[in-house]
Structures are given as structure tokens and as C-alpha cells.
PLY file of the C-alpha trace (Angstrom):
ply
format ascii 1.0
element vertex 478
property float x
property float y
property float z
element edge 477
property int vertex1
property int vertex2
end_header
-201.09 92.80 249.07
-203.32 94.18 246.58
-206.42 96.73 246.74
-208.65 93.23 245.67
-208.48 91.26 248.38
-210.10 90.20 251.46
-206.99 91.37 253.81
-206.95 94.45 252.56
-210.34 95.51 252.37
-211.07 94.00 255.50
-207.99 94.75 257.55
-205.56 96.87 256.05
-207.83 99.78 255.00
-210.13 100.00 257.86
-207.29 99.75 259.73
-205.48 102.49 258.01
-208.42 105.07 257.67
-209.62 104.87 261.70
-205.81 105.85 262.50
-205.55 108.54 259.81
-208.71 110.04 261.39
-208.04 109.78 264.67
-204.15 111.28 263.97
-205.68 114.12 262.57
-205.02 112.96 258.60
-201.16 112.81 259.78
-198.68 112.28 256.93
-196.38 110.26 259.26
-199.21 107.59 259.41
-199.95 107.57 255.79
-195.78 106.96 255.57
-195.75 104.42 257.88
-198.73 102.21 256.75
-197.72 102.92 252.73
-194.50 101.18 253.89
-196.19 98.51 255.82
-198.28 97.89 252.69
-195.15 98.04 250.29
-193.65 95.50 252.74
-196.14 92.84 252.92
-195.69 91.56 249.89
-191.55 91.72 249.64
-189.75 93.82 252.65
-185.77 92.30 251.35
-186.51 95.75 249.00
-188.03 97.77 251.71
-184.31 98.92 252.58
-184.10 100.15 248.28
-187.07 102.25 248.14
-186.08 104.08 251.16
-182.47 104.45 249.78
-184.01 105.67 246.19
-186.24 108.50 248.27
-183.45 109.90 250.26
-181.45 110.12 247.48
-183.39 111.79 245.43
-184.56 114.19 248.06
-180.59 115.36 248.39
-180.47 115.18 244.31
-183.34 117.61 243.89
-182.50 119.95 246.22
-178.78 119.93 244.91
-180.55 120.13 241.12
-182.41 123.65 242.45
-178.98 124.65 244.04
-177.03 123.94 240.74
-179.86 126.40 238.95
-176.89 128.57 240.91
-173.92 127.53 240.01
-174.67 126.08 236.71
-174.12 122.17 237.70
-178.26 121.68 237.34
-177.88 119.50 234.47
-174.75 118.00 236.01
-176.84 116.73 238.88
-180.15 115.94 237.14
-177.63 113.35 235.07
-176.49 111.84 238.06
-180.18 111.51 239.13
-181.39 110.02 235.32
-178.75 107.11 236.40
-178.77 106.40 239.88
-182.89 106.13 239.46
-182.19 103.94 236.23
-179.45 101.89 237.55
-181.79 99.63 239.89
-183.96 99.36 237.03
-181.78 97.78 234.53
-180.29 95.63 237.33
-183.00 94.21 238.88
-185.38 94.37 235.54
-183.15 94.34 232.59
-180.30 92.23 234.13
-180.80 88.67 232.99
-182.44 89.88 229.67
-179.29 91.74 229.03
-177.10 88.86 229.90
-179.07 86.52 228.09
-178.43 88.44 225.23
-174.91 89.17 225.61
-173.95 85.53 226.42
-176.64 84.39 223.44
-173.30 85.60 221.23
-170.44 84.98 223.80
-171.50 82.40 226.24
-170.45 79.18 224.14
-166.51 81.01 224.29
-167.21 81.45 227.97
-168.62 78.66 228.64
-166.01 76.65 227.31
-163.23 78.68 228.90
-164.67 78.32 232.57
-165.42 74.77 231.40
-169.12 74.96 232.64
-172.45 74.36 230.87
-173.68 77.71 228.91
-177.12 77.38 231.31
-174.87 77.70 234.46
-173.55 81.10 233.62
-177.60 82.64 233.93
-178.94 82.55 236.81
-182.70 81.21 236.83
-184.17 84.59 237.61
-183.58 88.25 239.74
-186.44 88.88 241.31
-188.12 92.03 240.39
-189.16 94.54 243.67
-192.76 95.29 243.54
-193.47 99.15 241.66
-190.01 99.77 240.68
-191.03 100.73 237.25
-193.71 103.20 238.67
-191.41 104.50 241.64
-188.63 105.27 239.08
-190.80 107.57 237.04
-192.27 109.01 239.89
-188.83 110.29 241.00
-186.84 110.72 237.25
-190.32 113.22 236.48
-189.84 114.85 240.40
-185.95 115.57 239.53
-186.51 116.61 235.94
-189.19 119.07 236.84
-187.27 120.50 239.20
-184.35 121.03 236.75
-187.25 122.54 234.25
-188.21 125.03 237.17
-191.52 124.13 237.01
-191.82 123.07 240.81
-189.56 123.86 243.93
-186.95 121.12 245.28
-189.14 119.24 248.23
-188.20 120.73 251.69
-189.35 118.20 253.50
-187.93 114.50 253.00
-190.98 113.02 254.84
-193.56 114.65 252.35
-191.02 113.72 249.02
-191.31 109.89 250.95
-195.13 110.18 250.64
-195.28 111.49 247.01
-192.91 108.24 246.31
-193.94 105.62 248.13
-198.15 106.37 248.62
-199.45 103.32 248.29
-202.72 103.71 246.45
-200.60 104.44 243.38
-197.37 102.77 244.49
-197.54 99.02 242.89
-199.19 99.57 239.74
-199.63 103.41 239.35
-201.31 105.67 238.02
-197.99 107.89 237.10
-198.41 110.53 239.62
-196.18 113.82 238.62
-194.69 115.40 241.47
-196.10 118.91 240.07
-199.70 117.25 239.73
-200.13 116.57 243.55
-197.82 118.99 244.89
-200.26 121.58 246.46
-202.13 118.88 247.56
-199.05 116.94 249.41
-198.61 119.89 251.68
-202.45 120.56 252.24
-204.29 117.66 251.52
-208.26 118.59 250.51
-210.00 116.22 252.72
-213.92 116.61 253.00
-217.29 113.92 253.12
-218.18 114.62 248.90
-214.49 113.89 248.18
-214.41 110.50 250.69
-218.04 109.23 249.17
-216.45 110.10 245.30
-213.39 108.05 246.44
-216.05 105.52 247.86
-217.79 105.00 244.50
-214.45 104.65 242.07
-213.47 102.11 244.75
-215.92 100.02 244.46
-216.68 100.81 240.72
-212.89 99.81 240.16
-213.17 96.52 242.66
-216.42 95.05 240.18
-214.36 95.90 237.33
-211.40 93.51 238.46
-213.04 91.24 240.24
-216.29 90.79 238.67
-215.10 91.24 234.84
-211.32 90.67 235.03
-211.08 87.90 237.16
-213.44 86.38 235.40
-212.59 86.42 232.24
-209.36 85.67 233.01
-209.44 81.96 233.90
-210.68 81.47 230.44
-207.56 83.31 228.80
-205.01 81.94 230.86
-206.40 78.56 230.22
-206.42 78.76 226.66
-203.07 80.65 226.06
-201.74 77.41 228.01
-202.98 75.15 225.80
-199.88 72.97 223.53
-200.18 74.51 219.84
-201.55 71.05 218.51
-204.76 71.69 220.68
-205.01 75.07 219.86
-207.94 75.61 217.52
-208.74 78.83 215.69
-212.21 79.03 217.78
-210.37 78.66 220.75
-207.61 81.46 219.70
-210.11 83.82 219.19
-211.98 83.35 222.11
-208.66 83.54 224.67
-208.07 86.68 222.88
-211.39 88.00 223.29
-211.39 87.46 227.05
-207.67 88.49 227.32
-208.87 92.24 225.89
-210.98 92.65 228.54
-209.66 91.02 230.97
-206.52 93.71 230.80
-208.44 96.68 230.26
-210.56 96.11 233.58
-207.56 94.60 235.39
-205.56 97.17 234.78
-208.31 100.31 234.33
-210.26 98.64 237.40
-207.12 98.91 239.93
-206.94 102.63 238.32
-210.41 103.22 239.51
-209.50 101.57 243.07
-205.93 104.38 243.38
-207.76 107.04 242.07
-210.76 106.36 244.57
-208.07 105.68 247.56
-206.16 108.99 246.58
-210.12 110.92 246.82
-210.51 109.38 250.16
-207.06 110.38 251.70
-206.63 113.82 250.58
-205.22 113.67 246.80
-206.47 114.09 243.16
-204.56 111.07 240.81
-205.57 111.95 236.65
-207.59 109.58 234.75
-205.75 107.00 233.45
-208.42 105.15 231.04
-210.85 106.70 228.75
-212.68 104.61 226.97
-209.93 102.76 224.90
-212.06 100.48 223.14
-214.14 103.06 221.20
-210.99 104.50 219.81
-211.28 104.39 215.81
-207.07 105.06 215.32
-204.15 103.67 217.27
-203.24 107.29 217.97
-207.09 107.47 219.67
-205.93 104.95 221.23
-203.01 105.89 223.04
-205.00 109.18 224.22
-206.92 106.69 225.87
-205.13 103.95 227.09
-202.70 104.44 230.00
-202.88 108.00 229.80
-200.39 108.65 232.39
-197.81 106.35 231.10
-198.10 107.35 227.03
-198.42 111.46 228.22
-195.02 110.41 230.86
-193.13 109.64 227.58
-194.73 112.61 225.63
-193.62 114.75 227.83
-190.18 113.61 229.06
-188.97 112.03 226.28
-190.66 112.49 223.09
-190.51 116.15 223.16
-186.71 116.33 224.46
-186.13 114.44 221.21
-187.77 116.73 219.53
-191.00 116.36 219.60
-193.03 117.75 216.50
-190.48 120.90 215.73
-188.14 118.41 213.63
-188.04 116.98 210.17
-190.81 114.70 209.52
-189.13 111.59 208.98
-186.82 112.19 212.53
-190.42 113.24 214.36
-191.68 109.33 212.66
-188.19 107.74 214.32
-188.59 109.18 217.70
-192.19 108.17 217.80
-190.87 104.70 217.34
-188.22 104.89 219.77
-190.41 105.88 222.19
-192.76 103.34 221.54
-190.06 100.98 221.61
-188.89 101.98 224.96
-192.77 101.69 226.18
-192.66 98.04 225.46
-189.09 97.40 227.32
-190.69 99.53 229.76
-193.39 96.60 229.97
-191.32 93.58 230.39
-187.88 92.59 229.24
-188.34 90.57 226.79
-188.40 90.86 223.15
-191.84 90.03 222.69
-193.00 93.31 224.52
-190.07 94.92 222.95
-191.86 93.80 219.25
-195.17 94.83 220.93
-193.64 98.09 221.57
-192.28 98.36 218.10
-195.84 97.33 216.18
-197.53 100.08 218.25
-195.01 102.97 217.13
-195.37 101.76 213.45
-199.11 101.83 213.32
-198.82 105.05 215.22
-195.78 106.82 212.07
-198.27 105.29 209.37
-201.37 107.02 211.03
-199.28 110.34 211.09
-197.97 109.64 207.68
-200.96 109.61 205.79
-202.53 106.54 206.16
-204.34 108.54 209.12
-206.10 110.50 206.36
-207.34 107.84 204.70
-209.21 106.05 208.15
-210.96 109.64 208.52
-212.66 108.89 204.85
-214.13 105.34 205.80
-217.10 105.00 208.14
-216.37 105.05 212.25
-217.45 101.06 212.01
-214.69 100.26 209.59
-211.82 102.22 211.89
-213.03 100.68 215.16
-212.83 97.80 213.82
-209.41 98.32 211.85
-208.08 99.78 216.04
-210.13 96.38 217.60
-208.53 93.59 215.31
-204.86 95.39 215.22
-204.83 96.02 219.57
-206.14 92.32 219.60
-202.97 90.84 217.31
-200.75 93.21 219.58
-202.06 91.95 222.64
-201.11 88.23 221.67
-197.82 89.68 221.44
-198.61 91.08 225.33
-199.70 88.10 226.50
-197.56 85.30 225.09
-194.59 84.01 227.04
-192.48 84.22 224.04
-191.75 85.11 220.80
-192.47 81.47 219.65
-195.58 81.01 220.93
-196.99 84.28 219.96
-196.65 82.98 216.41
-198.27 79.83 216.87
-200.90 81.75 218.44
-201.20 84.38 215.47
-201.10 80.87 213.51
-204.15 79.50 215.29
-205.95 83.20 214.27
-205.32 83.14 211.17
-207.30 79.37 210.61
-203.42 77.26 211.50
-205.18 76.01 214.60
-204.29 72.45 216.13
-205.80 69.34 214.36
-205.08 67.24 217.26
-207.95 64.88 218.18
-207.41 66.35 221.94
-208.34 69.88 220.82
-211.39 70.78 223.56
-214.76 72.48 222.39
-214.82 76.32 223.19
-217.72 75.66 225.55
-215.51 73.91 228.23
-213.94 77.27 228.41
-216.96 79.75 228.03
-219.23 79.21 231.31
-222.20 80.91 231.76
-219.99 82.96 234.28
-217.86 84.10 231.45
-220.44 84.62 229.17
-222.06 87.19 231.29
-218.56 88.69 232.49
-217.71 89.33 228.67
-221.56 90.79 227.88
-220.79 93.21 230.69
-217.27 93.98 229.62
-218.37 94.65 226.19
-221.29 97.32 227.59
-218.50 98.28 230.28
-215.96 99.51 227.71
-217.59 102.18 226.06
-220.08 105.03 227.67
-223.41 103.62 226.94
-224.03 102.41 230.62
-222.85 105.96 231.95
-225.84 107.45 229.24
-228.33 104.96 230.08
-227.67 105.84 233.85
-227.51 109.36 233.38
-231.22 108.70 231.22
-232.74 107.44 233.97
-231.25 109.62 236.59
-232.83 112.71 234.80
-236.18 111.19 235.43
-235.72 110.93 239.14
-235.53 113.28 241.82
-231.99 113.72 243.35
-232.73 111.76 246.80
-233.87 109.15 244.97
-231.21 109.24 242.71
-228.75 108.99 245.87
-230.86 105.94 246.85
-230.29 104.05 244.08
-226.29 105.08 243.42
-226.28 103.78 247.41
-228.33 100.33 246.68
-226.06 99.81 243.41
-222.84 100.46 245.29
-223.85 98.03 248.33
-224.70 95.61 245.91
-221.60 95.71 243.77
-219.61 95.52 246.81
-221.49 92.25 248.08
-221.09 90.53 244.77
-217.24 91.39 244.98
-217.11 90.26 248.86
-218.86 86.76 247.74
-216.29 86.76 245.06
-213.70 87.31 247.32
-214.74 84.83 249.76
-215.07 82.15 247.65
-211.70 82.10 246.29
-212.01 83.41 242.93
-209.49 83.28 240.76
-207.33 86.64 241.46
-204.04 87.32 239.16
-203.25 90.73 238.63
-201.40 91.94 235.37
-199.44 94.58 236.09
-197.43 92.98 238.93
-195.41 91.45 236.15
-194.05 94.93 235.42
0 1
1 2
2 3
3 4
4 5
5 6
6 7
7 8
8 9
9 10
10 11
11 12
12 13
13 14
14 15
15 16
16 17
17 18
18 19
19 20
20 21
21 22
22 23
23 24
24 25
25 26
26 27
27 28
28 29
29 30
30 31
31 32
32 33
33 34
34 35
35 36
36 37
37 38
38 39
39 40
40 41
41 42
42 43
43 44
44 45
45 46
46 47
47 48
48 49
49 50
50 51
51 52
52 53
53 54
54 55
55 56
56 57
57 58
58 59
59 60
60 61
61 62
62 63
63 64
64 65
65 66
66 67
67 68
68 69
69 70
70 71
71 72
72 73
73 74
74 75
75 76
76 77
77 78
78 79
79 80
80 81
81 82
82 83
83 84
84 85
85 86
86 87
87 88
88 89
89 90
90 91
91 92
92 93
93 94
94 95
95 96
96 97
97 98
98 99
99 100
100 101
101 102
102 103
103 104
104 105
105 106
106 107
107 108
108 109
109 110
110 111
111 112
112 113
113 114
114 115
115 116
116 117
117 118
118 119
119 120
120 121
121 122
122 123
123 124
124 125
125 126
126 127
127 128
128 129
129 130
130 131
131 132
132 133
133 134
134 135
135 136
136 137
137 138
138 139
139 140
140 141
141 142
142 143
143 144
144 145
145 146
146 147
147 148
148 149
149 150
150 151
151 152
152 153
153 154
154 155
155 156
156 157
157 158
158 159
159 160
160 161
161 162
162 163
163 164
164 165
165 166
166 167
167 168
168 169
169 170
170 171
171 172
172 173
173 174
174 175
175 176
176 177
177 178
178 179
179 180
180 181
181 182
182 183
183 184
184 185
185 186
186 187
187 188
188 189
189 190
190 191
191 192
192 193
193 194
194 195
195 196
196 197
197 198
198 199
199 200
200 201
201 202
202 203
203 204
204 205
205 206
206 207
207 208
208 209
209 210
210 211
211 212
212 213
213 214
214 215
215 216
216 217
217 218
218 219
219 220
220 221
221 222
222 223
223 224
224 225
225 226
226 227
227 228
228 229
229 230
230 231
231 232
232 233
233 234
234 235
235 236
236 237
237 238
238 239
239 240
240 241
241 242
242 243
243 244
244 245
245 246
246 247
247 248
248 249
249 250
250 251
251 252
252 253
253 254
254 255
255 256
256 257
257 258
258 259
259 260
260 261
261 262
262 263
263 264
264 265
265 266
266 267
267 268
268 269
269 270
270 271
271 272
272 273
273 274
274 275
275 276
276 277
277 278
278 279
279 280
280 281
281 282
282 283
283 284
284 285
285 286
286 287
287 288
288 289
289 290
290 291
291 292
292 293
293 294
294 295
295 296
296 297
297 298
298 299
299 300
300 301
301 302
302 303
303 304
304 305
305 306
306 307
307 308
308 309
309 310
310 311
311 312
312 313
313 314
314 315
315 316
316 317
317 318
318 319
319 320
320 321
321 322
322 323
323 324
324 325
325 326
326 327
327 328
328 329
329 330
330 331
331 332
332 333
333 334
334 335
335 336
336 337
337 338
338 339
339 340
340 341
341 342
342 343
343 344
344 345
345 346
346 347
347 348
348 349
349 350
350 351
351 352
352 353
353 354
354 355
355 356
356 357
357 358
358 359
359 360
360 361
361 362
362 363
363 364
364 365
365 366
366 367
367 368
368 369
369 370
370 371
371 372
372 373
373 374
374 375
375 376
376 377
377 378
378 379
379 380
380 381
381 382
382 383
383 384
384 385
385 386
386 387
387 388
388 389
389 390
390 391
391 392
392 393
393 394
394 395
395 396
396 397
397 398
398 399
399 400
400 401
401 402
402 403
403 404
404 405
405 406
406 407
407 408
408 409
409 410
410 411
411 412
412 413
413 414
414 415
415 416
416 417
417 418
418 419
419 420
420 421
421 422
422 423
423 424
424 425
425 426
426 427
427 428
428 429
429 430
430 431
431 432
432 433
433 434
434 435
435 436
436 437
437 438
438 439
439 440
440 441
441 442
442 443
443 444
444 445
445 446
446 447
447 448
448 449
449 450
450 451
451 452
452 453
453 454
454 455
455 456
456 457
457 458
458 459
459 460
460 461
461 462
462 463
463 464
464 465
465 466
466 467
467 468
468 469
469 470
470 471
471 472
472 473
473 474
474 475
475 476
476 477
């Protein structure tokens, strides 16, 4: 189930919020229906998100204990592992065995006297959130080991910080010591419910207005063979591609941050205007906040951080970044993904940084625009291989076959207007424009027209909806 679609804005969550209300804003109902949710769409791994919270419930209060009798760090290492252990089975699994038997599996093979395809199985199929769940709980133990919050006394509240299901598929990264005060007394009043109200539906146009949109297009045209791939047509699946992941992904923000409002809790920003950035390190302020400040905070500065050697503070910024990509997807195209972002990010900080501050703001955006967009072919591609015949196609190696199609097929007049509003959408100039006008009216009848906007967002997203618009959603790949 996911916040864009018609079951669960017309069942699920009206469903949810008249019981909530009527219970009094009980916690045990916000449990039960964020594991009803969490179940729809695969309950065989119901039974391991249950197991992961009441076993980290027991590790954090034996981490406090250990604060004691000096096992803390003992514990908090059994706690890194058991959390990381489903991970690299269920996520890392095949790509590790892939790799391992890309060296042994001919020997193997041979000595079981089977194919070296039967010794992989097709796929292990990935439990929805895992990645966000884990570092939910690995940043609940490690702050208690740090001191900086108390062990959870109850196991039903530590059950709602994991498994809360505005934030439990596709995030943001909610830290246990962010929401904390607000788990045990949630702040629930009418300003904070019609707030939540307007990122919902301000996140819901973004998806399925922009996103969805423009996302037929890309999908179509990353799909095409490489002899059909023309340079016009790389460009323009790339194009819709970088906006259709910024407002897929920044638009189901908006939705979890707008559920949290609604229900009692305060999530962080987690998008800020990526696309105006004019460095990669800009950039990474701005994009996925809670995932790049995550590995600031719990890995970066373990290994070191800033308080090192230059040259070791330029490795562990590219280990980290590595480890962001693998954190993406297992397989080596994120991985190199991963790996391109660190670089750009040690060359910033190793002078080349000083030399985008001398050059006008149009030449860096467009220096951060062009090198997101190569990475994101990297994102996007199914493998290594094809990202290079896409770069190819970029770079004026398109497809000479006769059956190459004309752009047009691919850019409706749908799309065209879903990229002219991502384009505006991606930078601040509709908030200012908005926030112009506003200052002109009085304050009713700027309520008015925030109401009429808001109504009429939400019908085009119903009618969207309804007719059966094309609805993928990125981040349920990681």
C-alpha cells in the first residue's frame, strides 16, 4: 500500500484517523493499523519486524545497563549485527553470492556437476522498509550507548517509533532522540492537523501530478534497445528521470511528514531545494537530508570525521559515500554511483571547491545539474552495461537504427506541462510568487485561496488516481 493511492486515501486513512479519535489518539491503535499497513503489501515479514523490535527493545535496555558494568559497547556490537544481519541476507545475499561464485562457481559448478546458473537462485525477495527500519533501530541503540537518550521503557512505544507507518516504507530517517518527547506525549491540535493537511496534499500533486507523469516517459525511453536510442531521446529520459525522482521521492516526504503533523509527531525536512544547489556538497545538504546527516553522524564522524589528516578525512568521505550507494541497491552500478558522488564531493573539499566559488552561480548550477544528471543514469540503469550505452547515447553515440522513434512520441502535452511545473517546482520561486501575492491580501482571504488551491490539487490527484495513472514508486526498490 502506498500513501498515493485510491485505497489508502479512501479507506485506510479515514479509516485509521476516525478510530484514533474516537480511542482518544491511543498508541495501541496507531500500532495496530501501522502493522496492518506494513502487512498489506507483504505480511510473510510481518513475523521479522516484530522480532527486530523486541530485540532491540531488550538490546537497549541491556546497552543502558552495561553503562554499569562496562559491557555497553559489548552489547551495542551485538545490536550493530543482529540489525545488519537481515540486511545483508535478505538485501545483499544474492549480490554477494553472485560475486563470490563470479570467481568460484565454474569449480563448483563442475564439482556438484550442475550448471553455474543453478547454484543462484533467481531472486530473495526484499521485505518492504528494511533499509529504513534498520537505521531507525542501529541510531535508537547507538544513541543510547552515546547517553544521549534513555533505553525505551515501554516496548509498545519503541514498536511505534519502529514500525509508524507514515515513515515506515520509504522514510524519512526518524532518530529515536528526534521524536522521543513527542512518542510519549504526542502534540496533537487543529493548526498542526490542517499543516499536516497541506504537506499531504502538497506531497500527493508532487508524485502524482509531476512524478507519475513524467515517469512514463523515462521508463519508456531507458527501455528502449541501444540501436534505437538516439542522443535526443537520451537527454530527454534523463530530463524527466531528474524530476521524476526528486518529486517521487521528495513528494512521499511531503505526504510522511504531513501524516506525522496530523497524528501527533514532528519528522525533519528531508528535501531542500536540491536542484538550486551550485556544488555537490550543496547538494547533499539538500538532498535526502536525513539519510546523508544519518551517515554524518554515525559513521563519518566515528571515522573521524574532520579531526584527522586531510587525505584520511578525503577516504572516509568516500567510504561513506560508497556505503550510501550499497545502501541504495546492491548492485555495482549504485555502488559506482555511490563512489562518483564521494569523489566529486573530496575534489570540492580539496580545492577544486575554491575554484566553483570564483565562477558565476550559472556556471556551478550548471556544473551540479549536468554531473547529478550523468550520476543519475548510473541510478537508473539496470546495469553497468547499459548505463554506458546510455552515457554513449549523451554524449552524441546514439542509435542509427532506422526504428529510432521521434522524441515527440514520448513528450505529450501531459509531459510537457508536468516537466514546466517540475522545473518551477524545484526551486523557491512559486513559494515567493505565493508569498507576493499573499502580502497583498487580507489573511481570510488568504485562507480562502490556500483552501480553493488545496481542494483543487486534491481533485486533480483523485481524477488521476481514478483513471489509472501510471503509479511506480522509486524507493520501494530499496
Amino acid at each position: 500500500m502506498v500513501f498515493s493511492s485510491i485505497v489508502f486515501l479512501f479507506y485506510f486513512l479515514p479509516l485509521f484517523l476516525a478510530t484514533f479519535l474516537l480511542s482518544g489518539f491511543s498508541k495501541y491503535v496507531l500500532l495496530a493499523f501501522s502493522l496492518v499497513f506494513y502487512a498489506w503489501g507483504e505480511p510473510v515479514f510481518l513475523p521479522l519486524i516484530l522480532a527486530m523490535i523486541a530485540v532491540n527493545f531488550w538490546l537497549g535496555r541491556a546497552i543502558e545497563r552495561g553503562h554499569d558494568d562496562g559491557r555497553a559497547r559489548f552489547w551495542l556490537t551485538i545490536g550493530i549485527v543482529v540489525n545488519l544481519l537481515p540486511l545483508a541476507i535478505f538485501k545483499y545475499g544474492l549480490f554477494l553470492l553472485h560475486m563470490l561464485l563470479g570467481f568460484a562457481g565454474p569449480v563448483v559448478a563442475r564439482l556438484l556437476h550442475v550448471s553455474p546458473d543453478q547454484l543462484i537462485a533467481n531472486n530473495i525477495p526484499l521485505p518492504l522498509g528494511i533499509s529504513f527500519y534498520t537505521f531507525h533501530s542501529l541510531s535508537y541503540l547507538i544513541d543510547v550507548y552515546r547517553k544521549d537518550v534513555r533505553a525505551e521503557r515501554s516496548i509498545r512505544d519503541l514498536a511505534v517509533y519502529i514500525s509508524m507507518f507514515p515513515q515506515l516504507i520509504a522514510g524519512p530517517i526518524i532518530r529515536y532522540k528526534t521524536i522521543a518527547g513527542e512518542l510519549h506525549e504526542p502534540v496533537i491540535n487543529p493548526d498542526r492537523f490542517a499543516a499536516g493537511i497541506r504537506y499531504l496534499v502538497i506531497g500527493l500533486g508532487q508524485k502524482v501530478l509531476i512524478a507519475n507523469t513524467v515517469a512514463a516517459s523515462a521508463d519508456a525511453i531507458f527501455a528502449l534497445p541501444p540501436d534505437q536510442l538516439s542522443t535526443p531521446l537520451a537527454w530527454g529520459g534523463i530530463i524527466c528521470y531528474t524530476l521524476q525522482i526528486y518529486f517521487d521521492f521528495g513528494g512521499y516526504s511531503n505526504m510522511a511528514i504531513g501524516l506525522g503533523l496530523m497524528i501527533g509527531f514532528t519528522y525533519p525536512i528531508n528535501f531542500n531545494y536540491p536542484y538550486i544547489s551550485t556544488s555537490i556538497t550543496e547538494f547533499w545538504r539538500r538532498w535526502h537530508i536525513s539519510l546523508s546527516s544519518w551517515f554524518r553522524d554515525y559513521l563519518y564522524v566515528p571515522l573521524g570525521g574532520n579531526r584527522i589528516s586531510p587525505w584520511r578525512t578525503y577516504l572516509n568521505l568516500w567510504i561513506v559515500f560508497l556505503l550510501c550507494g550499497l545502501w541504495h541497491g546492491a548492485a555495482l552500478n549504485f555502488v559506482v554511483w555511490g563512489a562518483a558522488h564521494g569523489a566529486l564531493l573530496v575534489l570540492e573539499r580539496a580545492g577544486f571547491g575554491g575554484v566553483l566559488e570564483r565562477l558565476h552561480p550559472i556556471f556551478r548550477h550548471a556544473y551540479v545539474m549536468l554531473a547529478v544528471m550523468a550520476t543519475w543514469v548510473l541510478f537508473r540503469a539496470d546495469s553497468l552495461g547499459v548505463a554506458v550505452h546510455y552515457f554513449g547515447a549523451l554524449i552524441g553515440f546514439g542509435g542509427n537504427s532506422p526504428a529510432v522513434p521521434p522524441l515527440h512520441r514520448f513528450l505529450g502535452i501531459d509531459v510537457m506541462l508536468a516537466l514546466a511545473a517540475g522545473v518551477v517546482a524545484s526551486g523557491p520561486y512559486g513559494d515567493r510568487v505565493l508569498t507576493h501575492i499573499g502580502s497583498r491580501l487580507r489573511a481570510g482571504e488568504v485562507q480562502v485561496g490556500q483552501l480553493a488551491g488545496l481542494v483543487v490539487l486534491f481533485g486533480l490527484v483523485t481524477l488521476s488516481l481514478a483513471g489509472g495513472a501510471y503509479n511506480p514508486f522509486i524507493y520501494f526498490r530499496f
